[in-house]
VEXKETI-464909 format. One record per residue (C-alpha): residue in three letters; x, y negated, z negated. Coordinates in steps of 0.5 Angstrom, whole numbers, padded with zeros to 4 digits. Layout:
res|px|py|pz
ALA|X|Y|Z $
...
***
This chain:
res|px|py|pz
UNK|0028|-0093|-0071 $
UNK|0027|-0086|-0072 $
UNK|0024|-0086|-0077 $
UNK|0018|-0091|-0073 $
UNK|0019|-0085|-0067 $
UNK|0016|-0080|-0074 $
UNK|0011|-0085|-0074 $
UNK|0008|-0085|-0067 $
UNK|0009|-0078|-0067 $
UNK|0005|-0078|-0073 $
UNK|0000|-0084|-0071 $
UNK|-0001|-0078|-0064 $
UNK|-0003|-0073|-0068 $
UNK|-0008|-0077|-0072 $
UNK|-0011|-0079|-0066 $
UNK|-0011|-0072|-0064 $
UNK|-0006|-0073|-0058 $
UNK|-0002|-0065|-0060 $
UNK|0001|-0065|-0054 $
UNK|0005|-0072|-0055 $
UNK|0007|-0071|-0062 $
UNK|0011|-0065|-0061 $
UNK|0014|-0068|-0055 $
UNK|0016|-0073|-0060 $
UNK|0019|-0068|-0065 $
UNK|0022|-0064|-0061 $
UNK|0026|-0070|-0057 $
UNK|0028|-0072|-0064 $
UNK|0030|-0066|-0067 $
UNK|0033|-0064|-0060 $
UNK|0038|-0070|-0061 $
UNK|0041|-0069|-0067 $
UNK|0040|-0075|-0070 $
UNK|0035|-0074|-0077 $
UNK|0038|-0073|-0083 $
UNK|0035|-0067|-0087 $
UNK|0029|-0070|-0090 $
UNK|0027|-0073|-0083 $
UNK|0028|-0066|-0080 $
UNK|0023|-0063|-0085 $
UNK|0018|-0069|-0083 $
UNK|0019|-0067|-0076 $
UNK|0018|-0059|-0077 $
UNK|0012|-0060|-0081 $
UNK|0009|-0065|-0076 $
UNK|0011|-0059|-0071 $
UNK|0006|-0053|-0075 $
UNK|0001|-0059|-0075 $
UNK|0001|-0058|-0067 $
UNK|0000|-0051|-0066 $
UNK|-0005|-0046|-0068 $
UNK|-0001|-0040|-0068 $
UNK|0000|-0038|-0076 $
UNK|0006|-0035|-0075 $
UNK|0009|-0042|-0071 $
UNK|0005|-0045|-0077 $
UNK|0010|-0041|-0081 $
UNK|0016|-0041|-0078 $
UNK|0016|-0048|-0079 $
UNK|0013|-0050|-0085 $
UNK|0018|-0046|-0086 $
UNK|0025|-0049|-0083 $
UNK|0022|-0056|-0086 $
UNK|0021|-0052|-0094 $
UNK|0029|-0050|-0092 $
UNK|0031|-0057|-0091 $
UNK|0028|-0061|-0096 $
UNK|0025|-0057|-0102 $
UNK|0024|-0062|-0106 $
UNK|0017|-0064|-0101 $
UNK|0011|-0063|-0105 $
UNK|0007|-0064|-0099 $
UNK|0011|-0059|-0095 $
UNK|0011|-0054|-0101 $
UNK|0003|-0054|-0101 $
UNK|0002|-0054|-0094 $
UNK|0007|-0048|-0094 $
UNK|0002|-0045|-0100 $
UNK|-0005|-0045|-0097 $
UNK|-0002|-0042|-0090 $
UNK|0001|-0036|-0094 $
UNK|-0005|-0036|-0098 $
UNK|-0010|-0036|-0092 $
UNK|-0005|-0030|-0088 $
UNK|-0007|-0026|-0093 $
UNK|-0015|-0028|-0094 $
UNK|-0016|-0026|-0086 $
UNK|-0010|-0020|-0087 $
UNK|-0016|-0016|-0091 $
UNK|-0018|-0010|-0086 $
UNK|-0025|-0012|-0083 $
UNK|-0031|-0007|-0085 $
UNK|-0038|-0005|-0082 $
UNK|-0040|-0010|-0086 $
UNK|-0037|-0017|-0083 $
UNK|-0034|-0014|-0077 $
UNK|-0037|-0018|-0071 $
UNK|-0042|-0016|-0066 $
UNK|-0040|-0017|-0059 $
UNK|-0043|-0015|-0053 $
UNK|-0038|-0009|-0051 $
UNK|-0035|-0009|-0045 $
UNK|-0034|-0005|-0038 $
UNK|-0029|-0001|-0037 $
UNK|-0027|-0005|-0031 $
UNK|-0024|-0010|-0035 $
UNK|-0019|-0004|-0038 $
UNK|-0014|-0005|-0032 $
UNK|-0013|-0012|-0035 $
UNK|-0008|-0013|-0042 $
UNK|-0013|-0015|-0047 $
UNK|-0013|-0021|-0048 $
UNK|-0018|-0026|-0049 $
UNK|-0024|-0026|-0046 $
UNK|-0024|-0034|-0043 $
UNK|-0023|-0039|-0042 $
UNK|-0018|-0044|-0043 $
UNK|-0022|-0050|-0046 $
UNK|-0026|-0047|-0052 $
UNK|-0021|-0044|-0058 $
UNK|-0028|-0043|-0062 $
UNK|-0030|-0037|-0059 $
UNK|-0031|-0029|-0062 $
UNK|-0026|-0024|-0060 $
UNK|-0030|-0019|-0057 $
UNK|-0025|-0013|-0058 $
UNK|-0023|-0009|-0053 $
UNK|-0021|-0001|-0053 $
UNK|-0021|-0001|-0060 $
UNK|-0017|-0007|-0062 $
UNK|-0018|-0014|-0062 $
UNK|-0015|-0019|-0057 $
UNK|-0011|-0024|-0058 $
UNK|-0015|-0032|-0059 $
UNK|-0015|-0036|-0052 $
UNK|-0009|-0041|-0051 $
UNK|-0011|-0048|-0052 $
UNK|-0009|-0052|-0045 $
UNK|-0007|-0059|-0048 $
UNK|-0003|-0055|-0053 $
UNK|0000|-0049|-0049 $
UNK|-0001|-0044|-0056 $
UNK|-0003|-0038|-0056 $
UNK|-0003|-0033|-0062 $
UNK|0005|-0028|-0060 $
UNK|0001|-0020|-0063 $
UNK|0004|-0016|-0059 $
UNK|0007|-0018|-0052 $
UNK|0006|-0011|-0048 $
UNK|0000|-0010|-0045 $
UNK|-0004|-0004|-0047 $
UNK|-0002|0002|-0043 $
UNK|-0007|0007|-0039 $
UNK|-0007|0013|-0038 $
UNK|-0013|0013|-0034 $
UNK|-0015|0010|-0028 $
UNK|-0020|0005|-0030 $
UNK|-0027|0004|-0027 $
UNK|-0026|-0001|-0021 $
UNK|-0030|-0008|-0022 $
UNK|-0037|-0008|-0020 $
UNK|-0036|-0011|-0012 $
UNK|-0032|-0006|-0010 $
UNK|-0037|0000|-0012 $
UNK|-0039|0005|-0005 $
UNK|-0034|0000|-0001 $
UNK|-0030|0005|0001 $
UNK|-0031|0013|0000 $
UNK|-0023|0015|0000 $
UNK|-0019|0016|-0006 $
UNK|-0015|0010|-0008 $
UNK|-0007|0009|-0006 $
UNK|-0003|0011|-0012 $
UNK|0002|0006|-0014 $
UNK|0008|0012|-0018 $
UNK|0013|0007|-0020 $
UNK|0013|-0001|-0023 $
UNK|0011|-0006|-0017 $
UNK|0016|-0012|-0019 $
UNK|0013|-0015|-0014 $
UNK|0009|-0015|-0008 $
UNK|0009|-0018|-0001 $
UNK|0003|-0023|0002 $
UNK|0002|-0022|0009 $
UNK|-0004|-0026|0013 $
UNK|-0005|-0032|0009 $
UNK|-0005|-0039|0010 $
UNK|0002|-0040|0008 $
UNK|0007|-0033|0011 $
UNK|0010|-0029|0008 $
UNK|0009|-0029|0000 $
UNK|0009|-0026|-0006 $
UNK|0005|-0023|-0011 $
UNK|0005|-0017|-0016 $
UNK|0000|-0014|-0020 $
UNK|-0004|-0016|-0026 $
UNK|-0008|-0009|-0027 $
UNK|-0008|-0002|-0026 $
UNK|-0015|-0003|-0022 $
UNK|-0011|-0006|-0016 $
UNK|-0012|-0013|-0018 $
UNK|-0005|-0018|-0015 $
UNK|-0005|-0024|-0017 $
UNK|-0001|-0030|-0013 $
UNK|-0001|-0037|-0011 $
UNK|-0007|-0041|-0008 $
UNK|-0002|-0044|-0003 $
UNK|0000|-0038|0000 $
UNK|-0008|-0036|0001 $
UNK|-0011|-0041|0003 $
UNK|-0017|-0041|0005 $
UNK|-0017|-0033|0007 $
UNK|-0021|-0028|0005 $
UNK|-0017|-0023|0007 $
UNK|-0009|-0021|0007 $
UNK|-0004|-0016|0007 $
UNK|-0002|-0013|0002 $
UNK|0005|-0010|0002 $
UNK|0010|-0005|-0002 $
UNK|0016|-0004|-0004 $
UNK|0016|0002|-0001 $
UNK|0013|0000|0006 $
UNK|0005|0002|0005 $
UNK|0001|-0003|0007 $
UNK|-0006|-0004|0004 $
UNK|-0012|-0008|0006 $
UNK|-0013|-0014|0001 $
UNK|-0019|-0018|-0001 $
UNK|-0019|-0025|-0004 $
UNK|-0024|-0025|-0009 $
UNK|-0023|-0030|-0014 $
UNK|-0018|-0038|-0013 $
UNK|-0017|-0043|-0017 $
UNK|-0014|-0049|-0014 $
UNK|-0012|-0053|-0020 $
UNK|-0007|-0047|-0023 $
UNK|-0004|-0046|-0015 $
UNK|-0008|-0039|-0017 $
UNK|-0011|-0033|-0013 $
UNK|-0014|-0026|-0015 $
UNK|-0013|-0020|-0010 $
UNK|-0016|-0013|-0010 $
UNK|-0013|-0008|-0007 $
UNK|-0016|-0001|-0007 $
UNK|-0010|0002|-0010 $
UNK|-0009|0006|-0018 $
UNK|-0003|0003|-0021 $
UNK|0000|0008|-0026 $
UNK|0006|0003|-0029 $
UNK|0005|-0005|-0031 $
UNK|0011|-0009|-0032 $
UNK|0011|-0012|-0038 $
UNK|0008|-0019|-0039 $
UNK|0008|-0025|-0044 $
UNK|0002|-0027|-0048 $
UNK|0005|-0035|-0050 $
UNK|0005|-0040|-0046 $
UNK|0011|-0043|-0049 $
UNK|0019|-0042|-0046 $
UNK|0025|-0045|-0049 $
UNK|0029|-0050|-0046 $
UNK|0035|-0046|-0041 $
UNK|0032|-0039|-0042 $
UNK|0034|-0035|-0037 $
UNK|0030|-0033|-0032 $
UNK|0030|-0028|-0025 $
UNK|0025|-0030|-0019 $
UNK|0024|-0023|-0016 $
UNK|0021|-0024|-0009 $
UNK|0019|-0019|-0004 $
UNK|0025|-0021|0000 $
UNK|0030|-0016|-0003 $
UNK|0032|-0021|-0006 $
UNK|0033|-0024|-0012 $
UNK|0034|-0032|-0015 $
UNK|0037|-0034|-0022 $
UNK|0034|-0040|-0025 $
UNK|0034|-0043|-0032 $
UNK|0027|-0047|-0036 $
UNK|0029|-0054|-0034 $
UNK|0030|-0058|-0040 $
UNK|0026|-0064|-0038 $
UNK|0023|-0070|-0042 $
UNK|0017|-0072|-0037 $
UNK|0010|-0071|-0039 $
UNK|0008|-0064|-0036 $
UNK|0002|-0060|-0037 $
UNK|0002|-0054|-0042 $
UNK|0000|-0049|-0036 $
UNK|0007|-0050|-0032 $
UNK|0014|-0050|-0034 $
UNK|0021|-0053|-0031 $
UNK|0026|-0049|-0026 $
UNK|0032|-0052|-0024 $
UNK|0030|-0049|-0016 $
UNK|0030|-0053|-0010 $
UNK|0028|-0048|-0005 $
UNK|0025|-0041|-0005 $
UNK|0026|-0035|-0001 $
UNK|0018|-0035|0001 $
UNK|0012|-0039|0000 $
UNK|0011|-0038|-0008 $
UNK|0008|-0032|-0012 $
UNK|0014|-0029|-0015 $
UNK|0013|-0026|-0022 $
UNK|0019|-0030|-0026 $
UNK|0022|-0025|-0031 $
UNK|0025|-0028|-0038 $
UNK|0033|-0024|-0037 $
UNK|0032|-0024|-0045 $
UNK|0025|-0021|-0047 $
UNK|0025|-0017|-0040 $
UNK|0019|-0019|-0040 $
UNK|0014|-0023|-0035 $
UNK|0013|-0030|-0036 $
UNK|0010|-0034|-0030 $
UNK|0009|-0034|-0023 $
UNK|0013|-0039|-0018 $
UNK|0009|-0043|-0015 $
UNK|0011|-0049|-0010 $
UNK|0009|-0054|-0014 $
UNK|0014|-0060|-0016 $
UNK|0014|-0066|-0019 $
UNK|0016|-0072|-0014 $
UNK|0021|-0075|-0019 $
UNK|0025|-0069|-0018 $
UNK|0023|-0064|-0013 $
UNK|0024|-0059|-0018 $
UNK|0019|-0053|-0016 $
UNK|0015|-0050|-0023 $
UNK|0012|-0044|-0025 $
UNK|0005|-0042|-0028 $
UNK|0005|-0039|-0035 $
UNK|0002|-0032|-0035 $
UNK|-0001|-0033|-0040 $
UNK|-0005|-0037|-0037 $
UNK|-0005|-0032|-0031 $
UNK|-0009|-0026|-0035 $
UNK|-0014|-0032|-0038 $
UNK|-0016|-0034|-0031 $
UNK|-0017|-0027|-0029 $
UNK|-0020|-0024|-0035 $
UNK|-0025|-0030|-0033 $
UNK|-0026|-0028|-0027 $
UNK|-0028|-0020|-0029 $
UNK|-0033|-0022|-0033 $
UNK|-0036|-0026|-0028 $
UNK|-0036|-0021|-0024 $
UNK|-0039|-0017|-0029 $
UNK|-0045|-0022|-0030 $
UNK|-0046|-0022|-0023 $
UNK|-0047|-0014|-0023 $
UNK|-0044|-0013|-0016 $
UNK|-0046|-0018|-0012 $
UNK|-0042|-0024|-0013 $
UNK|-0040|-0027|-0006 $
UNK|-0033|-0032|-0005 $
UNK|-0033|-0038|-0003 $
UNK|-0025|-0040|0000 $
UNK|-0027|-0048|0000 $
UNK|-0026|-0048|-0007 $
UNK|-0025|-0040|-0010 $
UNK|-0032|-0040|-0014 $
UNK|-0036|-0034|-0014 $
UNK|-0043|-0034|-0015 $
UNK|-0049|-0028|-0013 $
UNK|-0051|-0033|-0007 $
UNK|-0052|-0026|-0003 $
UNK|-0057|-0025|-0007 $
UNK|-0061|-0030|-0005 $
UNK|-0059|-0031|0001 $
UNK|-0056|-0038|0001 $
UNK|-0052|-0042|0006 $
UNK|-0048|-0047|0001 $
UNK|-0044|-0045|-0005 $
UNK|-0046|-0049|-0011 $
UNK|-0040|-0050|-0013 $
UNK|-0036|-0054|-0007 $
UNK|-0043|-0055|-0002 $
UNK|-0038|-0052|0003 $
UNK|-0042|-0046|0008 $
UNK|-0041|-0040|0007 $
UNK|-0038|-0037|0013 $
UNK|-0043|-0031|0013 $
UNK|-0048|-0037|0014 $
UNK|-0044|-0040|0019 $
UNK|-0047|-0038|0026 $
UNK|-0054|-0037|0024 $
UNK|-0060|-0041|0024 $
UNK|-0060|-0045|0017 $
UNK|-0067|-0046|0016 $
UNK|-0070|-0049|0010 $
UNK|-0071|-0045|0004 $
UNK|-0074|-0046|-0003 $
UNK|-0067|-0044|-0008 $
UNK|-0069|-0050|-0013 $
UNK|-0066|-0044|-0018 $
UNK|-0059|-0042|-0015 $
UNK|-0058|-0049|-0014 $
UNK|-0060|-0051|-0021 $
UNK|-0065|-0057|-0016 $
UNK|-0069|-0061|-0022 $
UNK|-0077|-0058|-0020 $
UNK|-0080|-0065|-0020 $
UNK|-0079|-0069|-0014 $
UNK|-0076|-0076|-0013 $
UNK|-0081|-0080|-0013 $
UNK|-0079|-0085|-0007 $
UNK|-0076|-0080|-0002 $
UNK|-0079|-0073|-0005 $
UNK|-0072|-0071|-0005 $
UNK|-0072|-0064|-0010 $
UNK|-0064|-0065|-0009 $
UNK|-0063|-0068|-0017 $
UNK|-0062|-0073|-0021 $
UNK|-0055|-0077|-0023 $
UNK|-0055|-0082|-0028 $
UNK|-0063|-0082|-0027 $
UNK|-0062|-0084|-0020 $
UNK|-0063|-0079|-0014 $
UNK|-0057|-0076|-0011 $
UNK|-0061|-0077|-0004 $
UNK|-0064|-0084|-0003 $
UNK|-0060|-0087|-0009 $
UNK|-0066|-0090|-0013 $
UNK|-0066|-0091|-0020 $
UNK|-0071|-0086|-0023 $
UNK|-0071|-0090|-0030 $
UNK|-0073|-0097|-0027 $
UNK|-0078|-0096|-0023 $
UNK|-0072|-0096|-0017 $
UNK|-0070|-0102|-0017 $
UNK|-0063|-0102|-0018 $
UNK|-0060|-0107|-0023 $
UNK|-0059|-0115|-0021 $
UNK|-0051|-0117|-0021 $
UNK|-0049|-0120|-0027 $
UNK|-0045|-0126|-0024 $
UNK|-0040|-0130|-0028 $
***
């Protein structure tokens, strides 16, 4: 029987499903029932689920070690030493890519990669000097471990491009290490959130913003500044708060979107007080970007940092999401966390100052610019827009509109499928819709 459950992990690997074959692997080799040369399989198929190089070889390996007699596992151990030390040649004017600078606004972040979670086949750029690590892959939860503490600035870094001329008074100087924040005003209160860069940027969950633009800010040794949602992403429980403020200390944060089963971990929220927990050991299907606690309640609505008491590092963010088998809240991956916020630098860059927020949906877009009612991301009104008169205007280009009208209703509103969004007609055939096949 186990070497059928090898061979269905095996056949999930083949037909590009990672995320099952190491959950597959990882039961097996947890439960102790392989022998050695079983064990060895399962540690190679492990390497062939990560993208790391050096979970690659940690694995390989473990697998050699166990079985060294495996001709297939000595050659796969082989070609990755030998590729390591092909990309270990120091990069020269010559084959040094060319990218795009970036802004000193995104010098308050770690340096990490630049987005985005989807596509692993992007160029680094390289940030103050040194290249970032390569993005995480969300259906494997992978991530390259270099170095895990974020780079420390000795200056105050340019703010993000929104901020510039709103204010004319001097930021408020955070002295000392914030290990967490209060967030007072939102949808949900009291929360919790902490900061992210030395800009001023926090981050807590989507559930204790909700949908406002505004909040409270408040710190560890009682000041209160006014904070400014910028940037949400509901599908991760995330929202990005500016503050004008200096942070002169960050906490340590991890770049791996990875923890063991029973590490222990410290909830630090705003409350003066802290929880202790565990990464939950669990066998059910779970996204890459959460991770299992054994907390049931929490002193707050959400967005504590979640520091691992080995590493002393930060972890993830708690959030009150909690599958419906257990009850069990998770947390959000940091790794994650600073993915999303580089995401929403360079947008805020591309936008060039005038990027406006929508809370329905926690997009930006330069929707100011032109003056547009409706957030082309979620269609909602924009609460500047709101009261006033919503007159037809022609923004055919912000809306991304086809520019040939529909031939039944002149509608410019677009196309799906070839069939307009406002009447429904088919394009393609002349607007009669497709008879019924009946059986």
């Amino acid at each position: 029987m186990t070497w059928h459950d090898i061979e269905q992990a095996t056949q999930a690997l083949q037909q590009n499903y990672p995320q099952v074959a190491s959950r597959i692997f990882r039961i097996l080799l947890r439960d102790g029932e392989l022998n050695a040369q079983q064990q060895a399989v399962a540690y190679m198929g492990l390497a062939k689920t990560v993208i790391d190089p050096a979970q690659q070889l940690a694995y390989l390996q473990r697998a050699a070690s166990l079985d060294p007699q495996n001709e297939e596992i000595n050659r796969a151990l082989s070609d990755l030493m030998s590729r390591q030390l092909s990309d270990s040649q120091p990069v020269t004017t010559a084959n040094r890519p060319v990218t795009k600078p970036l802004s000193d606004s995104t010098r308050g972040l770690p340096s990490f990669a630049p987005d985005p979670l989807n596509d692993t086949s992007l160029k680094l750029k390289p940030v103050d000097g040194r290249l970032p690590v390569p993005p995480i892959d969300v259906r494997t939860g992978a991530i390259f471990p270099n170095d895990p503490t974020p780079v420390p600035v000795s200056y105050p870094p340019n703010p993000l491009p929104h901020q510039r001329g709103t204010t004319n008074s001097l930021p408020y100087v955070v002295e000392h290490v914030q290990r967490s924040v209060g967030i007072l005003g939102g949808k949900q209160s009291p929360g919790t959130g902490f900061f992210i860069s030395s800009d001023g940027l926090i981050v807590t969950t989507h559930f204790v913003v909700g949908s406002a633009m505004r909040v409270e800010v408040a710190l560890l040794d009682g000041q209160r500044l006014s904070g400014q949602v910028v940037r949400a992403f509901p599908d991760y429980d995330l929202a990005l708060v500016r503050v004008h403020a200096r942070v002169n200390s960050l906490p340590r944060f991890s770049n791996v979107a990875y923890l063991a089963e029973n590490t222990p971990l410290l909830v630090a929220s705003h409350q003066q007080d802290v929880l202790r927990t565990v990464c939950r050991p669990t066998r059910d299907a779970m996204s890459p970007k959460w991770f299992p606690t054994e907390l049931n309640y929490l002193l707050d609505f959400g967005g504590a940092p979640i520091i691992d008491l080995n590493t002393q590092q930060v972890v993830g963010m708690m959030t009150r999401n909690a599958p419906r088998r257990d009850g069990f809240f998770v947390g959000l991956h940091m790794a994650v966390i600073l993915q999303l916020a580089y995401r929403y630098v360079e947008q805020a860059q591309a936008l060039v100052g005038h990027e406006t927020y929508c809370p329905s949906c926690g997009a930006v877009s330069s929707a100011s610019v032109y003056n547009a009612h409706y957030c082309p991301t979620c269609g909602a009104v924009y609460p500047y827009a709101q009261q006033r008169l919503r007159t037809p205007l022609n923004l055919s280009a912000f809306y991304d509109e086809n520019a040939a009208p529909c031939s039944f209703c002149q509608s410019r509103v677009g196309t799906y499928q070839n069939r307009c969004l406002r009447c429904g007609k088919d394009l393609s055939s002349g607007g009669l819709k497709p008879p019924l096949m009946r059986r």
